[in-house]
C-alpha positions in Angstrom: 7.3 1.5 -34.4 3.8 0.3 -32.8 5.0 -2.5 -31.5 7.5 -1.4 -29.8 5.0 1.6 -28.3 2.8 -1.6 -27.0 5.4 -3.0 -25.2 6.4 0.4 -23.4 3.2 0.7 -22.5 2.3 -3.0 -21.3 6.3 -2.5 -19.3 4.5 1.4 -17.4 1.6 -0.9 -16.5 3.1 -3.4 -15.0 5.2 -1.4 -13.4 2.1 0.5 -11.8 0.3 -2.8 -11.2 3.8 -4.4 -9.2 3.8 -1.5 -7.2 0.0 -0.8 -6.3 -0.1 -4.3 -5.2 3.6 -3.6 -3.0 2.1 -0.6 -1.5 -1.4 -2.2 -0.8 -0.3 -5.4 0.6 2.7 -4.8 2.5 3.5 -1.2 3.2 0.3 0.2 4.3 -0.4 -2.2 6.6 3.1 -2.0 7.9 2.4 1.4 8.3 -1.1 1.3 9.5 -0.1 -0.4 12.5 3.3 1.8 13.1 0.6 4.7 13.3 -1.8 2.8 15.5 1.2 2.0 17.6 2.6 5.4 18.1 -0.8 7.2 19.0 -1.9 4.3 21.1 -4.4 6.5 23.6 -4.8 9.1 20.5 -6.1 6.8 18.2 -9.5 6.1 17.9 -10.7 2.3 17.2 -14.1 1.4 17.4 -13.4 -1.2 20.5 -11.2 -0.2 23.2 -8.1 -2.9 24.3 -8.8 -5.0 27.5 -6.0 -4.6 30.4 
């Protein structure tokens, strides 16, 4: 019976790890730039885009 409560746990924290690491690498900056895009004049950056 505890072994197989280890595993469920190790299985919900890998799960959790996988998708932390999905969300920080690839849809937040997918979605960071979509933003930036959309309020181009809106958005504040600390250097302004050359013409």
């Amino acid at each position: 019976m505890m072994a197989s409560d280890v595993l469920t746990l190790l299985q919900i924290s890998t799960l959790i790890v996988l998708g932390l690491l999905f969300y920080s690498f690839v849809l937040l900056p997918l979605f960071v730039t979509a933003v930036d895009t959309l309020l181009d004049e809106k958005n504040w950056r600390p250097f302004k885009k050359r013409a």
